[in-house]
KOLPAPA-830823 format. One record per residue: residue number from 1; residue in three letters; z, x, y of N, C-alpha, C in turn. Coordinates in pm, whole numbers, plus 50000, padded with zeros to 5 digits. Each point is the difference from the previous one (the first is absolute). Layout:
// KOLPAPA-830823
{NUM, 'Ala', {Z, X, Y}, {Z, X, Y}, {Z, X, Y}}
...
// end
This chain:
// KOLPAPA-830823
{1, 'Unk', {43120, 32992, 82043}, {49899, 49897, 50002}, {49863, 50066, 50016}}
{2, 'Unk', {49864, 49947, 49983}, {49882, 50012, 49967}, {49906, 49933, 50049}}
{3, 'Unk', {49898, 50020, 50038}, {49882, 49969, 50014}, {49899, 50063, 49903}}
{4, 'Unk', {49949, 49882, 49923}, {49866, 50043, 49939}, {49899, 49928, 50049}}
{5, 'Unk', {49902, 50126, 49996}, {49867, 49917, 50097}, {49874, 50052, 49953}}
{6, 'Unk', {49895, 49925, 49980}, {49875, 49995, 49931}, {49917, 49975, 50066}}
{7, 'Unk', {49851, 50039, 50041}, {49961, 50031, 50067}, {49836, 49997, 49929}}
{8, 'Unk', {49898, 49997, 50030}, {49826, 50050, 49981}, {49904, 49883, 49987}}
{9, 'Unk', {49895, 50047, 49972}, {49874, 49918, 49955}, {49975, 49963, 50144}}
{10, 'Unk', {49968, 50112, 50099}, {49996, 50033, 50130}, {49786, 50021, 49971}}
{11, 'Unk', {49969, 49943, 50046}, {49843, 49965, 49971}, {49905, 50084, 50160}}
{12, 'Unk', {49973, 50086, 49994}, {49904, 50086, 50096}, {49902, 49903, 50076}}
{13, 'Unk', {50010, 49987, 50104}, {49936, 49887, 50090}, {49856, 50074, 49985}}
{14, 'Unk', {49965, 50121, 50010}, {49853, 50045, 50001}, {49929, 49973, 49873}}
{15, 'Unk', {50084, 50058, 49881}, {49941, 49990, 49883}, {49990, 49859, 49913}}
{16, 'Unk', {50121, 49918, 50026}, {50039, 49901, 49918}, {50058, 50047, 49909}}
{17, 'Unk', {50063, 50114, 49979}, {50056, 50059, 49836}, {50161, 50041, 50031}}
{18, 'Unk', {50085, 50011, 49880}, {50083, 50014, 50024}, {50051, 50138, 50007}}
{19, 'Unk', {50092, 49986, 50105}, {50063, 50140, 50036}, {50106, 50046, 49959}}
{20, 'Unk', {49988, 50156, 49960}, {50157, 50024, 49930}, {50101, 50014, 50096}}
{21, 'Unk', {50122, 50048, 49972}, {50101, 49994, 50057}, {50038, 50173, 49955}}
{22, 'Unk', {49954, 50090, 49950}, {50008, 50103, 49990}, {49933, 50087, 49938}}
{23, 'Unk', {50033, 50116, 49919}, {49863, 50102, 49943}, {49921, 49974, 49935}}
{24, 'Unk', {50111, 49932, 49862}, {49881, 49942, 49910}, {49947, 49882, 49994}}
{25, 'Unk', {49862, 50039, 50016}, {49861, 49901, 49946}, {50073, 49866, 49952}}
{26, 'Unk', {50088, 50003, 49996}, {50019, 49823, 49936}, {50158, 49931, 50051}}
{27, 'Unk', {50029, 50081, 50107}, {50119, 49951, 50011}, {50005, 49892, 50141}}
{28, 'Unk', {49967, 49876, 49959}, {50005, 49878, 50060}, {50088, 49923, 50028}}
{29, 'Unk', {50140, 50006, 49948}, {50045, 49964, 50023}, {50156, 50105, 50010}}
{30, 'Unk', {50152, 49983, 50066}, {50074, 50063, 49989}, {50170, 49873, 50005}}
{31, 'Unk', {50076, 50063, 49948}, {50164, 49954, 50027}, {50061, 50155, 50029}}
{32, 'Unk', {50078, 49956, 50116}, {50092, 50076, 50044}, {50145, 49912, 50015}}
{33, 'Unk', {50107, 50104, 49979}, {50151, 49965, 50012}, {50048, 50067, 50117}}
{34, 'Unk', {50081, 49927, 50096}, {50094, 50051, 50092}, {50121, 49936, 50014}}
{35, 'Unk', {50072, 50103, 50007}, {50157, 49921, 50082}, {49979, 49925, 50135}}
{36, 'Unk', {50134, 49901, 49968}, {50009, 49950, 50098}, {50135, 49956, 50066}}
{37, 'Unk', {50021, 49953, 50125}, {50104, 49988, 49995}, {50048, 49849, 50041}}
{38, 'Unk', {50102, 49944, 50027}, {50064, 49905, 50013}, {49966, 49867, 50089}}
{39, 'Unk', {49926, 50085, 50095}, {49970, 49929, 50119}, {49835, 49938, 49967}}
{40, 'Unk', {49979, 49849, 50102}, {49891, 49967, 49967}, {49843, 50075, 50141}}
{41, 'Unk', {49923, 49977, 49898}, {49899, 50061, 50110}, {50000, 49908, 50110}}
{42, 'Unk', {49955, 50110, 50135}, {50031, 49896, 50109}, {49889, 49938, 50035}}
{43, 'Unk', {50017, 49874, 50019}, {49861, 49901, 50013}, {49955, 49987, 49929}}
{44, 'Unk', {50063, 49946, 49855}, {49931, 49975, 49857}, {50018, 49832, 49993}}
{45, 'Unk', {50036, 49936, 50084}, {50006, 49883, 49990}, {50096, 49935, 49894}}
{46, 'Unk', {50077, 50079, 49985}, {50041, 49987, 49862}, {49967, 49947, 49834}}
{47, 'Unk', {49932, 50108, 50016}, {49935, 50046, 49851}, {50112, 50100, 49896}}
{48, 'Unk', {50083, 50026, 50059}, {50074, 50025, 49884}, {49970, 50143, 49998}}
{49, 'Unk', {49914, 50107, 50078}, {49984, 50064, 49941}, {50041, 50149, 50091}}
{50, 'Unk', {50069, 50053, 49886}, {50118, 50107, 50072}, {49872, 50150, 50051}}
{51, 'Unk', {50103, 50078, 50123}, {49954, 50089, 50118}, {49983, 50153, 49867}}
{52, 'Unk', {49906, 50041, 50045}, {50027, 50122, 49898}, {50047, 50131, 50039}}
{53, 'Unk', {50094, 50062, 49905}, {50090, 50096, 50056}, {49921, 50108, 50018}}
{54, 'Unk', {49887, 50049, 49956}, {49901, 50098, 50046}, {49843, 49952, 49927}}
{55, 'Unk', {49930, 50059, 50093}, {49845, 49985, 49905}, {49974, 50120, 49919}}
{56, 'Unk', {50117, 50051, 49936}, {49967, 50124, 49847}, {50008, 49879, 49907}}
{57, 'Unk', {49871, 49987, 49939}, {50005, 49918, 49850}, {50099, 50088, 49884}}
{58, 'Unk', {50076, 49938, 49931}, {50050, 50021, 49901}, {49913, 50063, 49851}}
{59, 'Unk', {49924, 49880, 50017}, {49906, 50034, 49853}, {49878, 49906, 50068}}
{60, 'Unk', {49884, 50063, 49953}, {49856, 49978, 50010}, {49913, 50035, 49897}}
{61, 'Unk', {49933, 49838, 49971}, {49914, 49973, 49878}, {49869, 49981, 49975}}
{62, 'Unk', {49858, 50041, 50006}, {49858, 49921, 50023}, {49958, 49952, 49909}}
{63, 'Unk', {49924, 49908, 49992}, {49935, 49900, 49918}, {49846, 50033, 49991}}
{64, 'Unk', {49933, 49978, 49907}, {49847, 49976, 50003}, {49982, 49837, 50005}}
{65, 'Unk', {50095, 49961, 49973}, {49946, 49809, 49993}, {50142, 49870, 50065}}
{66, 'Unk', {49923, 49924, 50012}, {50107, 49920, 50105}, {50106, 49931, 49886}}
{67, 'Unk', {49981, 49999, 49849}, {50071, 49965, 49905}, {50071, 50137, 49948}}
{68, 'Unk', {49946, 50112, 50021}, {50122, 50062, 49992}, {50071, 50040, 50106}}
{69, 'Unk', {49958, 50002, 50122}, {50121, 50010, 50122}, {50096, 49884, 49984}}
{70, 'Unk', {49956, 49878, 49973}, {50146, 49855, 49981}, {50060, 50034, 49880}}
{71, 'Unk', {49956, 50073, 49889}, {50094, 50021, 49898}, {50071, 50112, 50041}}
{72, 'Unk', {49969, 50084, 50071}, {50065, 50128, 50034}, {50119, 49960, 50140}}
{73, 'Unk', {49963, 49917, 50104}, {50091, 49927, 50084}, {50109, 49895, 49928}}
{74, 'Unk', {49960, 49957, 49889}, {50090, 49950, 49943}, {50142, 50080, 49947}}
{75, 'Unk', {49921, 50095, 49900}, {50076, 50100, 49958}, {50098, 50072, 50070}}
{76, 'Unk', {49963, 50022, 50132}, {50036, 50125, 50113}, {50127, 49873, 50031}}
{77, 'Unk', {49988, 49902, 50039}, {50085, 49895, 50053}, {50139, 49976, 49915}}
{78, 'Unk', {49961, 49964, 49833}, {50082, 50031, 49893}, {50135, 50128, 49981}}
{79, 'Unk', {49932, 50111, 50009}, {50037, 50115, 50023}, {50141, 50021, 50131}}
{80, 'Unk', {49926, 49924, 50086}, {50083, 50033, 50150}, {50102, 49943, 49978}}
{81, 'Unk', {49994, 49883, 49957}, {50049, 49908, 50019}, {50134, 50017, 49901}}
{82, 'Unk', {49984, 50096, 49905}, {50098, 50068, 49889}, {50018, 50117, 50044}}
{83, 'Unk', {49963, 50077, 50126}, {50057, 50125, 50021}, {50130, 49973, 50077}}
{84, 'Unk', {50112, 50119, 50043}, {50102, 49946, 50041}, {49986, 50052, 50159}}
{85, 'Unk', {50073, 49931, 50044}, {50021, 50014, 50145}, {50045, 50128, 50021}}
{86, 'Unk', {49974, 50115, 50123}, {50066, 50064, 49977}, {50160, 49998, 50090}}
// end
């Protein structure tokens, strides 16, 4: 099981501008994949949403724009969702 999670357009309280999320100049936005496992997070109210078996991302993606991070979270979701268990 999986967690994909998307993330940016994190806006600099001093400047008003947006801040990257890593080296390059344009990377505003990101999706990351992690395992997960069975159990639900504790004190999630039940949201459904499973404990993660470590914080090593699987695969990590950056975006320059908030339409291509949702096409790229889409994609990443697609993908998982067809990989096999191991």
């Amino acid at each position: 099981m999986y967690r994909v999670s998307s993330v940016g357009r994190y806006i600099n309280s001093m400047t008003g501008k947006l801040d990257t999320l890593g080296a390059a100049p344009d990377s505003f936005f990101e999706t990351m994949v992690f395992r997960t496992t069975a159990q639900p997070v504790d004190n999630s109210e039940g949201c459904g949403c499973l404990s993660f078996e470590d914080w090593s991302e699987l695969e990590q993606v950056r975006y320059a724009t908030e339409e291509a991070a949702q096409s790229g979270h889409e994609a990443m979701v697609l993908k998982y969702q067809e990989e096999p268990q191991p």
